[in-house]
SETINU-118065 format. One line per 10 residues: their letters; for each residue x, y, z of C-alpha. Coordinates in steps of 0.5 Angstrom, whole numbers, plus 500, padded with zeros to 3 digits. Example, Ala and Ser with C-alpha at 12.3 -4.5 7.8 and 13.67 -1.06 7.14 Angstrom:
! residues 2
AS) 525,491,516 ~ 527,498,514 .
END
This chain:
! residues 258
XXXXXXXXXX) 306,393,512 ~ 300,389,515 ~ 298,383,511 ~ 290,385,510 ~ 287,381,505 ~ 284,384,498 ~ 278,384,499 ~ 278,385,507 ~ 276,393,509 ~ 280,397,513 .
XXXXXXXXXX) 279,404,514 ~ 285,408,513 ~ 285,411,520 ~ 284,404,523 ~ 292,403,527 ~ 295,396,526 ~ 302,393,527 ~ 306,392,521 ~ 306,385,522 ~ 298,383,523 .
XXXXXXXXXX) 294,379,519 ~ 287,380,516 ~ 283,376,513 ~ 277,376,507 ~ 272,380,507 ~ 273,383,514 ~ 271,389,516 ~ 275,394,520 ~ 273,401,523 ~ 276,408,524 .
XXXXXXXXXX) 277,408,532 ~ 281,400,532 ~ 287,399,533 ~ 291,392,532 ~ 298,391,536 ~ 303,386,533 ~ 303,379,532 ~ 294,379,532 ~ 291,374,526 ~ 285,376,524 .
XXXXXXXXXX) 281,371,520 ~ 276,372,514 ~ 270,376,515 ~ 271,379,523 ~ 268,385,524 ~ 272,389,529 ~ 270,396,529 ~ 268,402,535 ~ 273,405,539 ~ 276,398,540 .
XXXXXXXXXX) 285,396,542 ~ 286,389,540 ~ 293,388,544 ~ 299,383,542 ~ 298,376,539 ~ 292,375,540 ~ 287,370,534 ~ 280,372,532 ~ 277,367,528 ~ 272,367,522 .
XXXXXXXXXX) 265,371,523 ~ 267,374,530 ~ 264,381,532 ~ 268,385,537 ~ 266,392,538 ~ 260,394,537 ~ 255,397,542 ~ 251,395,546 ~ 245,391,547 ~ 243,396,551 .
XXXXXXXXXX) 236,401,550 ~ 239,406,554 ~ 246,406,549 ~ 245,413,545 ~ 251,414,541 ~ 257,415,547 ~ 265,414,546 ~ 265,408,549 ~ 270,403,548 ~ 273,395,548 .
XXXXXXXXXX) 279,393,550 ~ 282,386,549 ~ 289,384,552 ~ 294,379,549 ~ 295,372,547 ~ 287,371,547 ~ 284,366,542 ~ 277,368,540 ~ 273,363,536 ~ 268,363,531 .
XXXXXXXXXX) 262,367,531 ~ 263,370,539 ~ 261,377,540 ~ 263,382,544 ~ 259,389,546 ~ 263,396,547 ~ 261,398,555 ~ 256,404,556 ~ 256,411,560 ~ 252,407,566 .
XXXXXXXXXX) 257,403,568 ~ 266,404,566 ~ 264,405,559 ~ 269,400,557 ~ 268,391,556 ~ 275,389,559 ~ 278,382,556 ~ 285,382,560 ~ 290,376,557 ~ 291,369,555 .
XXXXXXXXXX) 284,368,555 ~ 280,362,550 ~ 273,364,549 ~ 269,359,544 ~ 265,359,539 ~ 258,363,540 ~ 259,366,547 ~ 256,373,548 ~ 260,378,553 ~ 256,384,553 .
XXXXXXXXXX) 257,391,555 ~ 261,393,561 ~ 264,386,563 ~ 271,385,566 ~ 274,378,564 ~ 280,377,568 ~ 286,373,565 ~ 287,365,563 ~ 279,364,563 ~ 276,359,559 .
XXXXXXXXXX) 269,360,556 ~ 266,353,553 ~ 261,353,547 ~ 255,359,547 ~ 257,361,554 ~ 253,367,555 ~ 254,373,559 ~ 249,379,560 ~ 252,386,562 ~ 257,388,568 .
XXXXXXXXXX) 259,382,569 ~ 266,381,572 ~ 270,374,572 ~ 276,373,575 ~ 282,370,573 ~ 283,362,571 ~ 276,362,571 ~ 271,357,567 ~ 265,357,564 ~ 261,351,562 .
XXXXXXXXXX) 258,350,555 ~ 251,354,554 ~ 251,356,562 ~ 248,364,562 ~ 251,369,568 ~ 246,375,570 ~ 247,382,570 ~ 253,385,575 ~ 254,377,577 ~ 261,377,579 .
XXXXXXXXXX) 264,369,578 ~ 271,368,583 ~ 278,366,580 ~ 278,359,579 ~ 271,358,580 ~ 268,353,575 ~ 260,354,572 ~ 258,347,569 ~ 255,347,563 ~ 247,349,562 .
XXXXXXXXXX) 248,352,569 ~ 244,359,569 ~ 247,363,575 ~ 243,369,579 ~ 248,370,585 ~ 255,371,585 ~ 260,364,585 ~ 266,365,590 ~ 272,363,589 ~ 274,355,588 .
XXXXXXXXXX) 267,354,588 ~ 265,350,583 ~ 257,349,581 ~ 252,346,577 ~ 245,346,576 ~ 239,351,572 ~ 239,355,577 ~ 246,355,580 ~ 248,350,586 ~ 254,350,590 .
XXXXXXXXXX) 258,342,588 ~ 264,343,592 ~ 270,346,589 ~ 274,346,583 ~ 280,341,585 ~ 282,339,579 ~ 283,346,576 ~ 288,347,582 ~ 292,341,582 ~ 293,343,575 .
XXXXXXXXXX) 295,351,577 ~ 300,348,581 ~ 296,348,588 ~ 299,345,594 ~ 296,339,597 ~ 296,343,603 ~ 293,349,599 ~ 287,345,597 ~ 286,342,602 ~ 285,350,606 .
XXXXXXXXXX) 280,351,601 ~ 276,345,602 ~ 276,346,610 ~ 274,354,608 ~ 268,351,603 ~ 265,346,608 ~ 265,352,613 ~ 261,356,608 ~ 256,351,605 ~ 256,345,610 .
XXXXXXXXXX) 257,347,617 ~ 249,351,617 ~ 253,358,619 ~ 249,365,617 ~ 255,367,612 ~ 257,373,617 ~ 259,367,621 ~ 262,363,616 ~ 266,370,615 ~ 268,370,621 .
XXXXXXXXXX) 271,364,621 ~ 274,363,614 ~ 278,371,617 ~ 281,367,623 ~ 284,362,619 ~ 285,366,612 ~ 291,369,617 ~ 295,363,616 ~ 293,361,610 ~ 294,365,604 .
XXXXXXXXXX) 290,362,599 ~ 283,364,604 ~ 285,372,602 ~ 282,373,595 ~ 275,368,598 ~ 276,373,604 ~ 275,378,600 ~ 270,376,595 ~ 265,375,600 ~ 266,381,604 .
XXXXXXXX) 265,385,598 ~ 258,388,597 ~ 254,384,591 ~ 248,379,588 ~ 250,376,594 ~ 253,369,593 ~ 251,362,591 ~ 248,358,597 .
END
C-alpha cells in the first residue's frame, strides 16, 4: 500500500503505486496516476488529468496539473504528463495543455526543475534539462534535451530553446535559441556556445570545435541565415553533431536569436 500521510487527501479513484509516498496536508485528485518509486512531499497539490511516471520527487508546495492560465481554457480534458527520475522543487507550478495546441504539458525524464519555476500550458521539456530558481516559461514552449535555464530568465510563447543550449540568468527570450548556443542579455543576445556543458556530456574536442566553427558561420561571418544555412548543410555532412542545428534552423518558428 502507498505510505500517504493521515492528514494527506487523496481521492479513491487517484491510481498510485504501492510504493509511493505522500506527504502532509497534500491533496491528490481523481484523474492522477503516480508510478513507483515517487515521493511526494508535504502540501503538493497534483490534480487534473495528471500521470506522474517512476521515481520522481515532488517537494512541498508544488502544483502540478492544474488548468491553465489561459482565457480560452473552458473546462476541456486535457492532461499532464511527467516522465522519471525528475526533481521538482518547492513552489514550482505546472499548467495542464489546452485544446488550441496538443492538449498535454510534457515533461520527459531526468530533468531538475527548481524552486518557482512556472511551465504553462502546452509546453514540451525534453530530457535532462535544468531550471535555476523562478525560470519562467509562457505557453507552448518547447526545450530540447540537457538544455539550461538561468535563474529568473523568461521565454515567450511558442519559443523553441535547442538541446544544450544555455539561457543565462535574467535573460528574457523572444526569439528561438539554437542548439549549443548560449545567450545573455534582457533581451536575449547570441554569447558563443555552451562549451562547458559539452565537455562535461562527453563531447569530443573535434566535436566541439565543429560546433563553433558552425556558430561563427551563423553569427560572425555577416551571412542572411539562408546563407549560413547553406554552409552549415555542406558541412553537417561529415559532422554529425551539425545535424540537430541543421535541423533546428530549417524548421518554421519565431525565428532565431541573432
Amino acid at each position: 500500500m502507498p505510505d500517504i500521510h493521515p492528514t494527506a487527501q487523496v481521492d479513491v479513484r487517484a491510481e498510485l503505486a504501492s510504493d509511493v509516498e505522500v506527504g502532509a496536508f497534500s491533496v491528490i485528485g481523481p484523474h492522477v496516476v503516480i508510478d513507483s518509486g515517487t515521493k511526494i512531499a508535504p502540501h503538493v497539490v497534483l490534480t487534473g488529468r495528471t500521470r506522474i511516471g517512476k521515481n520522481n520527487r515532488i517537494f512541498q508546495f508544488a502544483s502540478i496539473g492544474d488548468i491553465s492560465q489561459d482565457k480560452k481554457y473552458h473546462g476541456e480534458d486535457v492532461t499532464t504528463t511527467i516522465g522519471d527520475g525528475n526533481t521538482i522543487r518547492e513552489c514550482v507550478t505546472i499548467n495542464a495543455g489546452t485544446v488550441q495546441d496538443r492538449g498535454d504539458t510534457r515533461i520527459g525524464d531526468d530533468n531538475w526543475i527548481l524552486a518557482y519555476t512556472h511551465i504553462a500550458h502546452d509546453c514540451v521539456v525534453g530530457n535532462h534539462t535544468v531550471f535555476s530558481n523562478v525560470a519562467q516559461l509562457a505557453g507552448h514552449v518547447h526545450i530540447g534535451d540537457y538544455a539550461t535555464m538561468g535563474g529568473m530568465c523568461a521565454i515567450h510563447q511558442f519559443c523553441r530553446i535547442g538541446a544544450h543550449a544555455m539561457i543565462g540568468g535574467g535573460t528574457m527570450v523572444l526569439q528561438d535559441v539554437p542548439p549549443y548556443v548560449t545567450v545573455f542579455g534582457h533581451l536575449a543576445k547570441p554569447s558563443g556556445i555552451n562549451s562547458e556543458g559539452l565537455r562535461r556530456r562527453g563531447f569530443s574536442k573535434e566535436a566541439i570545435l565543429a560546433i563553433k566553427r558552425a556558430y561563427k558561420t551563423l553569427y560572425r561571418n555577416g551571412l542572411t541565415l539562408a546563407e549560413a544555412r547553406a554552409q552549415i548543410a555542406a558541412e553537417a555532412d561529415t559532422e554529425s553533431v551539425l545535424q540537430i542545428l541543421l535541423e533546428f534552423i530549417s524548421a518554421e518558428g519565431r525565428g532565431i536569436v541573432r
